[in-house]
Phi, psi and omega in degrees: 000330154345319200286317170303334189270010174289313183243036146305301271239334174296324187317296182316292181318332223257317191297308173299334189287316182302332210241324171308297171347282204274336161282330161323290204294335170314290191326299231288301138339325183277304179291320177286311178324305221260345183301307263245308178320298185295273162018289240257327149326297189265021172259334164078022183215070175245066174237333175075026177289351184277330166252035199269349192243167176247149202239162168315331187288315186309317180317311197252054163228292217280287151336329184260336180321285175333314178296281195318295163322288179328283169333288166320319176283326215280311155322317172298310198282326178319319194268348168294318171314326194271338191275338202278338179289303161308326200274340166282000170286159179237123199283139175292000000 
């Protein structure tokens, strides 16, 4: 019974990680706009037209981006299903 309550106790984590996650990728996100800003300023080029297109490397960057999320939800939804399957057992 034990076990179950690990993947309770993963569920919480999973919930928690998640929401850490996406205010991090906010910040994260904010902060690369305004570096990319400055960049693009002290380039004396600021429309950012010298990086504006993607290159084959972005591609299989973007492509690996993916996998990994994908992989992370797909996990998450496994362990939520495994938390959701206990909380729905009926106690002896």
């Amino acid at each position: 019974m034990q076990f179950f309550g690990i993947i309770q106790s993963l569920y919480l984590f999973f919930e928690l990680s998640l929401i850490l996650s996406l205010v991090i990728l906010g910040i994260s996100t904010t902060l690369l706009i305004r570096a990319q800003r400055a960049i693009n300023y002290l380039e004396e080029d600021p429309r950012g037209d010298g990086n504006a297109k993607f290159t084959p490397l972005n591609y299989v960057w973007m492509l690996l981006g993916i996998l990994w999320w994908g992989q992370m939800l797909v996990g998450g939804i496994i362990l939520m299903g495994m938390a959701n399957e206990e909380t729905l057992q009926p106690t002896p």
